[in-house]
ZAMARGU-4260 file (C-alpha; in steps of 0.2 Angstrom, whole numbers, plus 5000, padded with zeros to 4 digits):
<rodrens>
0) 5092/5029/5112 | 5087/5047/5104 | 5104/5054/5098 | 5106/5058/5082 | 5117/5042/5074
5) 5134/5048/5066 | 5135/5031/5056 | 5125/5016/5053 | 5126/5000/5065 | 5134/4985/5056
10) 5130/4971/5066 | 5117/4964/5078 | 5130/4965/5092 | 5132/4984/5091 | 5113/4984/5089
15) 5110/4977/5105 | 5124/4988/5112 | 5112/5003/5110 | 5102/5003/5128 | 5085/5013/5126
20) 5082/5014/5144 | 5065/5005/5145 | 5060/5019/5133 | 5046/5012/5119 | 5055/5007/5103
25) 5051/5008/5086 | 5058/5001/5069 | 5055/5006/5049 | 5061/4989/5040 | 5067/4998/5021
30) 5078/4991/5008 | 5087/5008/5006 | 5085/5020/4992 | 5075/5030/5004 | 5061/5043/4999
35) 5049/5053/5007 | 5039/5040/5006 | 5051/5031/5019 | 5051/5045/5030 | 5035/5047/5031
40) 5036/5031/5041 | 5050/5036/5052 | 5040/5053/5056 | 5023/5042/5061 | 5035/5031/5073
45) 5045/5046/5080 | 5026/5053/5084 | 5021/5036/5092 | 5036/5033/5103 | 5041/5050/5107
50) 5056/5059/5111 | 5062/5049/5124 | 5057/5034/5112 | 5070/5027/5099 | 5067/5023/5080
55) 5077/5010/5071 | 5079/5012/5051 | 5084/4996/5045 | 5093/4996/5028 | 5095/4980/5021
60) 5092/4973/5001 | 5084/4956/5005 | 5093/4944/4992 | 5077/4932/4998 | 5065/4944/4990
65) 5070/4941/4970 | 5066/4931/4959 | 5077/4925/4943 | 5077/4939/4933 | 5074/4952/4943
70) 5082/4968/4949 | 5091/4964/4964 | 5108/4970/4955 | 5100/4984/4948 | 5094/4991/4966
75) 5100/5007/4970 | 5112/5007/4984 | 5111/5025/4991 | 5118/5022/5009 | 5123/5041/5012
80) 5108/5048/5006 | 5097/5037/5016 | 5108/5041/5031 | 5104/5057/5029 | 5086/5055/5025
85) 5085/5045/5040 | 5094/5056/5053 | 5080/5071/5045 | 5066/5062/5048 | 5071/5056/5067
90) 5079/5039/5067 | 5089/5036/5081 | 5098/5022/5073 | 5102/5016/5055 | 5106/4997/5056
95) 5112/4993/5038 | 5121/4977/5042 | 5130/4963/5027 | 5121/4951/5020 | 5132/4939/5030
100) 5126/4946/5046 | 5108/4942/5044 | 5110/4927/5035 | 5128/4921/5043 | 5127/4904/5037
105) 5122/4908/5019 | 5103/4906/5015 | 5093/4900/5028 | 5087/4884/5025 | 5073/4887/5038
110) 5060/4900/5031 | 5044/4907/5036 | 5031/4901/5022 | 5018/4916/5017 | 5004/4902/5014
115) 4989/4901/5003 | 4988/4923/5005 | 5007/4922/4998 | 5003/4914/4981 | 4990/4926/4977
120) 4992/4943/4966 | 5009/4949/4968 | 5015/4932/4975 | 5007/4923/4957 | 5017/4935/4950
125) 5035/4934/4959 | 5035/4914/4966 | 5042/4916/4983 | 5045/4932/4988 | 5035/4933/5000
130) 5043/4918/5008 | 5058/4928/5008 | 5052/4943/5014 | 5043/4935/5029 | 5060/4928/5034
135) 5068/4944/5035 | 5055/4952/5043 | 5054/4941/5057 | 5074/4940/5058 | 5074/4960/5058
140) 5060/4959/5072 | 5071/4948/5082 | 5089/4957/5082 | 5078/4975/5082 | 5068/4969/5098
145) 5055/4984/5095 | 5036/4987/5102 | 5032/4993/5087 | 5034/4989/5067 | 5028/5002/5054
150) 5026/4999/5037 | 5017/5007/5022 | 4999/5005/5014 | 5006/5004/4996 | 5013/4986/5000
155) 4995/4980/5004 | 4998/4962/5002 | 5013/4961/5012 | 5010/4972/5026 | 4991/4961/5027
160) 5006/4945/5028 | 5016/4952/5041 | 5003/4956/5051 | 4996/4936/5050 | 5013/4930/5053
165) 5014/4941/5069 | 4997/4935/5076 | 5000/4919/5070 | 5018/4916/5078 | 5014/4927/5095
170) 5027/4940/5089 | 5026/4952/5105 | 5024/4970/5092 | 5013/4979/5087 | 5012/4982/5068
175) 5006/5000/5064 | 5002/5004/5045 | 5003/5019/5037 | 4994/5028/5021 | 5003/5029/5005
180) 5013/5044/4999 | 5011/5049/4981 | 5019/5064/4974 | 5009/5080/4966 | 5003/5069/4949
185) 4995/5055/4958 | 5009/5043/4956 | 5014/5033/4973 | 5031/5036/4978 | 5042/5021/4976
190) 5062/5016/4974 | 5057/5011/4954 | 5052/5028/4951 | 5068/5032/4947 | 5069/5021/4933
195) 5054/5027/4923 | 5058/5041/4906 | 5047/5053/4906 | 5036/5046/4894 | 5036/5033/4903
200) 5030/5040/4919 | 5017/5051/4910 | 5010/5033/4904 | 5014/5026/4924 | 4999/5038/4930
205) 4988/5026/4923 | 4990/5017/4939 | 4984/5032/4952 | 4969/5037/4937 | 4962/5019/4938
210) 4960/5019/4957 | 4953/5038/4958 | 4941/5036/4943 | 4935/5018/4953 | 4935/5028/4968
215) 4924/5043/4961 | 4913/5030/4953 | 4911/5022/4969 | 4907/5039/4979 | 4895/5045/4966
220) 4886/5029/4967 | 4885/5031/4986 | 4877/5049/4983 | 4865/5044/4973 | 4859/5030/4982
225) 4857/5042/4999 | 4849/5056/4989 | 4839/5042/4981 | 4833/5035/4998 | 4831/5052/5005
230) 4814/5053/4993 | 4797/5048/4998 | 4793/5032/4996 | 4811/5026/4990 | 4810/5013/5008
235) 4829/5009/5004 | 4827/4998/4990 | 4833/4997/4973 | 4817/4998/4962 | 4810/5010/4973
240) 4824/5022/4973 | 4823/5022/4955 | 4805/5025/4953 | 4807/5039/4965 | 4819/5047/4955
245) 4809/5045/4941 | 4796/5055/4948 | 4806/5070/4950 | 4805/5073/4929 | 4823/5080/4929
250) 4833/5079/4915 | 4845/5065/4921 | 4832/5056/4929 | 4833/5042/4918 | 4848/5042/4919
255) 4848/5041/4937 | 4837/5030/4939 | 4847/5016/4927 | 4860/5020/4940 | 4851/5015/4954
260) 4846/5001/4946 | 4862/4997/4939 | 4872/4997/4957 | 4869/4981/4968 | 4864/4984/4988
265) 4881/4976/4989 | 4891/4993/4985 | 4893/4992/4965 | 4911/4981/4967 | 4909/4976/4949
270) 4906/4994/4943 | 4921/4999/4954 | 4932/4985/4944 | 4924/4991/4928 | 4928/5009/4930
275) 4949/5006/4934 | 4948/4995/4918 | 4943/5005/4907 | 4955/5017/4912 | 4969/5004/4910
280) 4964/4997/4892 | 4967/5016/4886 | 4984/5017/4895 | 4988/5000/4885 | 4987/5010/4869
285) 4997/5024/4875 | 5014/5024/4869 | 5027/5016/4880 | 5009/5004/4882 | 5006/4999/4900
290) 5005/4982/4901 | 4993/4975/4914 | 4998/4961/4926 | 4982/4963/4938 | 4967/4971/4943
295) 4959/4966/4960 | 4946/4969/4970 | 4950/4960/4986 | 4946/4956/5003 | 4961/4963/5014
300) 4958/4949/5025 | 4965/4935/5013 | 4967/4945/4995 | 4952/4933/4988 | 4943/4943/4976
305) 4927/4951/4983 | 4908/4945/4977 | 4899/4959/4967 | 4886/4959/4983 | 4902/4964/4994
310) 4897/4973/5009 | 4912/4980/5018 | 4930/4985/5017 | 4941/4978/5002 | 4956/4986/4993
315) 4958/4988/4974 | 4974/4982/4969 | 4985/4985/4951 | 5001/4981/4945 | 5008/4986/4930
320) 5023/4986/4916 | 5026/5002/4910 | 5045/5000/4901 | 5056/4987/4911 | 5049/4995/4927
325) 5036/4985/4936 | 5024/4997/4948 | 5010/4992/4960 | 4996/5003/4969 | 4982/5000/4977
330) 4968/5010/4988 | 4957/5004/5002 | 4939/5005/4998 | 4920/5003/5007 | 4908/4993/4999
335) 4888/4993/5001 | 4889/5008/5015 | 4884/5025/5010 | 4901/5038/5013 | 4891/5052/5019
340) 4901/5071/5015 | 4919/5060/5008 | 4926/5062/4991 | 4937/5049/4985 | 4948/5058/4971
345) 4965/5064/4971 | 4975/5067/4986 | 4959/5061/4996 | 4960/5044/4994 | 4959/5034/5007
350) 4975/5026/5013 | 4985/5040/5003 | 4993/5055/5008 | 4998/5068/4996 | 5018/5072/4994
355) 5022/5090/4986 | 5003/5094/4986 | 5006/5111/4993 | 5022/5118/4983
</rodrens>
């Protein structure tokens, strides 16, 4: 199935019509709306499978994902355009169906439950959806049949989610997740986007500027541990490292050697936190204000909040009001290992890719 589609598939039976051949396939699970964030996606599974290979877009605006109040009407339905998109970027399919033909007898009374990682952060914040999104997805994963599922960085917490519910209910696919795409002023791309003034959106940034200030604070930290452990007799601890620096009567030796002091064998997780905050308080006085809804610092393996003496991976979460528009981002991080020769600003984030970068 690698022809280019004409239409989009209405129904599961049409769906299934479409023989690949044995050829590996691939699906992108979207909610329309599409941007290049979306087909970045499709590109990273058209790569993966190949051109014998096929790529299903799914386009579907789960009802199961709102909550009382929120946008579902609102949406924007942009079925052409993402046809379009789609076709670009290498689908081979785009299976759009009704919300009667994924959920035939009205609202499923059987559901997948997210469990104690689904009422944390952005499941604290919107009750249930991601009881509703796991439904879909494992219904999507059923009338899609792929050997492969790929889904972006930005949604941390549910793509951590869908990956459990796969391992934990022996789906046979593998879930492949890609970086985040943010346009040329930091800002991760996403559907809301559209909704932001510019005012607004100059007052959005905030977001992106809290995860690379945390990111830089981090990465200098990790510098001046390694140059602090690359003196004689620093022995890799932290009041040694300090006195060692001392020693070298610069100017910013003090200084440095308060840092030291100052960023815990752990990996500095709470100066991390401290340094996205302080970016946030100042975007709350802006005006529009952002209004914060979180900042985490959590272990991608249940989105618990990590220790200060963290050692490893983690991922530093926000969400935010800016307006009526709510906007999440995050950005994985390394705690308590030194990141020899990487910068963490800007379009080097890890976990992000840059969109519009080189225009």
């Amino acid at each position: 199935m690698n022809t280019t589609p004409a239409a989009p598939v209405r129904t599961a039976r049409e769906l299934r019509a479409l023989d690949g051949g044995g050829a590996p396939r691939a699906v992108v699970m979207t909610m329309g709306a599409l941007h290049e964030g979306h087909a970045t996606l499709i590109r990273a599974a058209r790569e993966r499978v190949g051109e014998r290979g096929s790529v299903v877009v799914t386009v579907f605006v789960n009802p199961l994902q709102f909550g009382a109040g929120e946008d579902l009407d609102r949406y924007p339905r942009t079925l052409d355009a993402d046809l379009a998109l789609a076709v670009e970027a290498g689908a081979s399919a785009v299976f759009a169906p009704a919300v009667d033909e994924v959920y035939p007898g009205g609202e499923p009374q059987v559901r997948i439950t997210a469990g104690p990682m689904g009422e944390r952060l952005e499941g604290a914040s919107r009750p249930g959806h991601f009881d509703g999104m796991l439904t879909v997805v494992a219904k999507l994963l059923h009338l899609t049949a792929p050997d492969l599922a790929f889904f972006g960085q930005k949604d941390a917490q549910q793509l951590a989610l869908i990956r459990r519910m796969v391992r934990d209910l022996n789906f046979p696919v593998e879930i492949v997740g890609v970086k985040t795409v943010r346009e040329a002023d930091g800002l991760a791309l996403s559907s809301r986007n559209r909704y932001l003034s510019a005012e607004e959106r100059r007052t959005a940034l905030a977001l992106s500027r809290a995860l690379f200030t945390a990111c830089d604070r981090l990465a200098a930290q990790s510098a001046l541990r390694a140059r602090a452990d690359a003196l004689p007799g620093a022995q890799g601890r932290v009041e040694n490292r300090a006195e060692a620096l001392s020693r070298l009567g610069e100017a910013r030796a003090a200084a440095d050697a308060h840092a030291v002091a100052q960023a815990a064998e752990g990996g500095g997780a709470e100066a991390v936190r401290a340094a996205a905050r302080s970016v946030l308080e100042e975007a709350a006085k802006a005006r529009p204000p952002l209004t914060l809804d979180y900042l985490a610092l959590v272990d991608p393996a249940d989105f618990t909040e990590v220790a200060d003496d963290h050692d490893g991976e983690a991922i530093l979460a926000v969400a935010a009001r800016v307006g009526a528009t709510r906007l999440i981002d995050n950005v994985p991080l390394l705690l308590g290992t030194t990141l020899v020769g990487t910068t963490l600003s800007g379009a080097d984030l890890p976990g992000t890719t840059p969109f519009g970068a080189a225009k």
